[in-house]
N, C-alpha and C positions, 0 to 999 in steps of 0.2 A: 504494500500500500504506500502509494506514494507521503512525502511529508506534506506538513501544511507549510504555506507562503506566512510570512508574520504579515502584518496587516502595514498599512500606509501609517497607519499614527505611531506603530511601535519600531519601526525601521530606523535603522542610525542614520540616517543620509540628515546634512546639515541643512538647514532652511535658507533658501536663495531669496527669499522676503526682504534682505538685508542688500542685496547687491545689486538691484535695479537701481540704472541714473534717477538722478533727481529728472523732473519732467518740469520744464520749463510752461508755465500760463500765459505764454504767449501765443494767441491763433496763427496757425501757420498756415498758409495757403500749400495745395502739394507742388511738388516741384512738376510731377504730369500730371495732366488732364484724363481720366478715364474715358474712355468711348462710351461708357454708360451717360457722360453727358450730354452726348446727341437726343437722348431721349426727351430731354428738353425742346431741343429746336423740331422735332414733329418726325423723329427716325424710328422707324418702328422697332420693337424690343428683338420682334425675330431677325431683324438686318443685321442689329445691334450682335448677337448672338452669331450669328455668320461671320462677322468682322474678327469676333474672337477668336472663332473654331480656324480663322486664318491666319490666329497667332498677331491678329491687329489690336493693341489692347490699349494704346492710345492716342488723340488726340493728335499728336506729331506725329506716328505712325501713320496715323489716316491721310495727315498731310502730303507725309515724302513717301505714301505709294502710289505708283501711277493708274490714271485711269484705265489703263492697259490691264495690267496685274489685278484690280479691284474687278473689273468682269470677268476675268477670271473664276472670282469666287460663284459656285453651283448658287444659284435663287436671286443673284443680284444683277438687275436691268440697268442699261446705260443714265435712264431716268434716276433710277435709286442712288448710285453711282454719283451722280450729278448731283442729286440733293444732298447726300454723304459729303461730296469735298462740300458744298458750300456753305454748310453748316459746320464743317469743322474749322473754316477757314474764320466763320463767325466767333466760336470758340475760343482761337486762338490770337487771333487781334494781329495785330502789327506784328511781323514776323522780327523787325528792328529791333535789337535790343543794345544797351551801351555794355562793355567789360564789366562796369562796377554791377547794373545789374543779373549778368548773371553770374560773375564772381558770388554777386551774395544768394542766388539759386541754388549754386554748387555746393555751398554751407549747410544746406538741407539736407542733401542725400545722405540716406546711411551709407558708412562706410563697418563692413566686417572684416575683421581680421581671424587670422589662424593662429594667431599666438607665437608663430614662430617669421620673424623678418622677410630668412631666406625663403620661404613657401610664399608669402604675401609679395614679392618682387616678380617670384614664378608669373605668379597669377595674377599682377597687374592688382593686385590688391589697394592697401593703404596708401594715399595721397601723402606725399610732404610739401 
């Protein structure tokens, strides 16, 4: 007969409760746009869902793919296509931006590390 598992409350494993960052109260806007925002500008959910299923998951994604590649996707018409860019172009505003503001975009993204330098260099990891 097999043993028994000790349960979650009696296991030694130390509480990670303590080592979450502090979380900053400041609203942050995201750094990308979801293509669930289209659902706004009048994109229907199932398009929206196609978009995905083609690995298009956001808003700049939607942008810098061609109208060519976008019929491509099975269910989606030149029509939808056309409403797609122009809605996401609404979206997205002025494609202009200055250094400083997306230096301070770039301050948003997570960055993970591996714990070890040499792997994170590997992999293009940790920004300096």
């Amino acid at each position: 007969m097999p043993g028994r598992r000790p349960s979650a409350a009696s296991s030694s494993a130390p509480s990670r409760a303590g080592s979450q960052p502090p979380e900053d109260d400041v609203d942050e806007e995201p750094y990308f746009d979801s293509v669930d925002d289209l659902q706004s500008h009048g994109i229907n959910v199932q398009d929206i869902l196609k978009l995905k299923s083609a690995a298009i998951t956001t808003i700049s994604g939607v942008t810098m793919t061609t109208r060519r590649t976008l019929l491509k996707i099975k269910g989606l018409s030149e029509a939808k296509v056309e409403k797609i860019k122009e809605a996401a172009l609404k979206i997205q505003g002025s494609s202009f931006a200055t250094g400083l503001e997306m230096q301070d975009k770039r301050k948003r993204v997570l960055c993970i590390s591996t714990g070890s330098k040499a792997v994170d260099g590997i992999l293009g990891g940790t920004s300096s």
